[in-house]
N, C-alpha and C positions, 0 to 999 in steps of 0.2 A: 626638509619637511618639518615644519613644527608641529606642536605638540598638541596644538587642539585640532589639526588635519588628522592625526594618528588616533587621539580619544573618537573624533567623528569616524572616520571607517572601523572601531576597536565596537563602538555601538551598533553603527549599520551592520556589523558580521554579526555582534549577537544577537538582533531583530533577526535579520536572515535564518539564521539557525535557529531559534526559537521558531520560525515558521514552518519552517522544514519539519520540525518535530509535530510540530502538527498535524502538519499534512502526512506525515507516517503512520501518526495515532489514527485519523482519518482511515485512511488505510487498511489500519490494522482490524479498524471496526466493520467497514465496510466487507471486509475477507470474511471476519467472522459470519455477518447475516447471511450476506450470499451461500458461504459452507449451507448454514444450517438450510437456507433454502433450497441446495441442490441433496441434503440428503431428506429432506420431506418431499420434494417432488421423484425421490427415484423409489421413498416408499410406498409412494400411489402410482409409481410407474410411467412416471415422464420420459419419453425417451429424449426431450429435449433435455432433461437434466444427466442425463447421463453422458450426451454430449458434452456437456457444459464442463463435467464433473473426465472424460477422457482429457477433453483442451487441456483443463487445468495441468494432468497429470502430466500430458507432453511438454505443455511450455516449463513446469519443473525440472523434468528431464531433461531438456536441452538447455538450461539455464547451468547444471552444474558440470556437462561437458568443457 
């Protein structure tokens, strides 16, 4: 394998993961609005947020079994 096939996939890994990183920060923000959304609609007493807001807490729970 030569050395400018190794630089080319050495690049496309770091694009790759530099994407990913995004898509997490993405993520990360998205989790945040949603929270604050689900605990303003269970202070006006959405019972759809409080659905929302059990989901959550199960698929946590069963994520660290």
């Amino acid at each position: 394998m030569g050395v400018l096939k190794i630089l080319k996939y050495i690049s496309s890994n770091n694009r790759k993961n530099q994407r990913i990183r995004e898509l997490e920060n993405l993520c990360k923000e998205k989790d945040f609005h949603f929270n604050k959304l689900m605990a303003d609609g269970l202070r006006h007493g959405s019972s759809l947020a409080g659905k929302y807001m059990q989901d959550k807490k199960n698929y946590y729970k069963n994520i660290k079994k």
